[in-house]
C-alpha positions as CSV (number, residue, x, y, z in Angstrom):
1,X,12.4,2.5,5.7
2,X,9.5,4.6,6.5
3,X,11.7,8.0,4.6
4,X,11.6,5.8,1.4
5,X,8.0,4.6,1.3
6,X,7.7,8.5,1.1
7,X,10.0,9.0,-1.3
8,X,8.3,6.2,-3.3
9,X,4.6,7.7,-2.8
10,X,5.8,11.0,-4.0
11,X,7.1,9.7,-7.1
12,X,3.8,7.7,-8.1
13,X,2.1,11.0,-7.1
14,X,4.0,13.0,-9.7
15,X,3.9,10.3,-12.4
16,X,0.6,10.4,-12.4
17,X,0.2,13.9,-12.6
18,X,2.3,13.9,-15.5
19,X,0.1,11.3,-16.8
20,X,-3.2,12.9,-17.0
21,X,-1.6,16.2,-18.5
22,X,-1.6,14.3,-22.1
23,X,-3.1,16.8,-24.2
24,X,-4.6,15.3,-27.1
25,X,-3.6,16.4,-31.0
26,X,-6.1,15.2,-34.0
27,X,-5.4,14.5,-37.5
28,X,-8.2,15.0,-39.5
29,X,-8.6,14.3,-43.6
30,X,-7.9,16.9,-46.2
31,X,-11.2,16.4,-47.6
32,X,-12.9,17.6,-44.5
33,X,-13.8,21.5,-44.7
34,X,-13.0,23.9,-42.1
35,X,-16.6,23.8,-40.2
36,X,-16.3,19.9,-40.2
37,X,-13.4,20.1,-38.5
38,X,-14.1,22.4,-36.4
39,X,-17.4,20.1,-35.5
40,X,-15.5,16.6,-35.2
41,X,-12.4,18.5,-33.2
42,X,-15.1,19.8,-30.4
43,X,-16.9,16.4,-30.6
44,X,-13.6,14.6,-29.7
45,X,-12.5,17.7,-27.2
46,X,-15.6,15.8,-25.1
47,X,-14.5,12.8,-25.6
48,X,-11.5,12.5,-24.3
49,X,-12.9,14.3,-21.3
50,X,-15.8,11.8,-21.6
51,X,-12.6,8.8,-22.1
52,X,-11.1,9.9,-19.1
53,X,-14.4,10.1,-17.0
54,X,-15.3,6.7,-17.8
55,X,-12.7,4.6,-19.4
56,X,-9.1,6.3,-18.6
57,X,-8.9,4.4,-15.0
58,X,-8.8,0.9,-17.1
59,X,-7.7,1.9,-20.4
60,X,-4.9,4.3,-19.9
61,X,-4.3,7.9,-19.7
62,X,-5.3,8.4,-16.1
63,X,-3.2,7.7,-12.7
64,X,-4.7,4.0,-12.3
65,X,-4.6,3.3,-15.8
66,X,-1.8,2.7,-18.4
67,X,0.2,5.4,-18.8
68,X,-1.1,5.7,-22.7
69,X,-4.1,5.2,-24.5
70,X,-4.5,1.6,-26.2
71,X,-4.6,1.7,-29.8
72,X,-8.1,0.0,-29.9
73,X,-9.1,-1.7,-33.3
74,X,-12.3,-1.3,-35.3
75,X,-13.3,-4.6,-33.8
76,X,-12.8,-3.7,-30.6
77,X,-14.4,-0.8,-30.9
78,X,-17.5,-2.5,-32.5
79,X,-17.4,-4.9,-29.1
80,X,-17.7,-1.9,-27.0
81,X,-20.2,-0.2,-29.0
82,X,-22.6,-3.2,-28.9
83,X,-21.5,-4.1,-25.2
84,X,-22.9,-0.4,-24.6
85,X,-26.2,-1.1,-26.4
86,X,-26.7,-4.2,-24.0
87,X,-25.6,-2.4,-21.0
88,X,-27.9,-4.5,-18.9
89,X,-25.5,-7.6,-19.4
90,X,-22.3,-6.0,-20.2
91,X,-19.1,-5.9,-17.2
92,X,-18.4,-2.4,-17.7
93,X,-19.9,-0.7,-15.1
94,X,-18.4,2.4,-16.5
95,X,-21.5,2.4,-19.1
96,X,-23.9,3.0,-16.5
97,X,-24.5,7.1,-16.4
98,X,-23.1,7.2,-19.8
99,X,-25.2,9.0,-22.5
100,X,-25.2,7.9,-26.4
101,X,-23.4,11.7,-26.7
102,X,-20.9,10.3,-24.4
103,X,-19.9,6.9,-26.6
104,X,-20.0,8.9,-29.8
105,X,-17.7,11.6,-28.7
106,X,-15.8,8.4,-27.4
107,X,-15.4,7.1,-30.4
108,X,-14.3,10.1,-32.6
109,X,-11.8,11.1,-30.3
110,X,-10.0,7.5,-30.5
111,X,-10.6,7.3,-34.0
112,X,-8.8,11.2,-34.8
113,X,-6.3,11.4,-32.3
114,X,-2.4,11.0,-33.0
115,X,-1.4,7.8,-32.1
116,X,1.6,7.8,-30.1
């Protein structure tokens, strides 16, 4: 009994390794030049090392989270933005320490990454 509790730690250990070595891809619009690009792809670089920091453990991508990334809606998105504005009443304790930077960079990365 105790050689499979083990067996079954080591597995969850190495899922979630796997897990949190998603490496993000972006697609961006033709219309945007090379130096916007280049500007949104570094702005969402941070965010999804800002998502992980604060919203992977819930929302996916890390070892206690989903194993992906929710494909939020522009409502939902809207809810969080405002919830952050309002951080005084809002449940996610995740936006305390969390700088406007932070959300923004948030936000672009969900909105230009490939959806799986």
């Amino acid at each position: 009994m105790r050689k499979a509790g083990i067996i079954v730690c080591l597995l969850s250990i190495l899922m979630s390794m796997c897990i949190s070595r998603y490496i993000p891809q972006y697609s961006f619009p033709s219309s945007m030049v090379d130096e916007e690009k280049a500007n949104t792809q570094a702005m969402a670089d941070r965010g999804f090392e800002s998502y992980k920091k604060y919203c992977g453990g819930c929302h996916g991508i890390t070892s206690r989270g989903q194993s992906s990334i929710p494909n939020f809606t522009q409502a939902q998105l809207n809810k969080y933005a405002d919830a952050y504005k309002m951080a005084n009443g809002s449940t996610h304790a995740q936006f305390k320490g969390m700088r406007d930077r932070d959300l923004e960079d948030i936000f672009i990365f969900l909105e230009f990454r490939i959806k799986k």
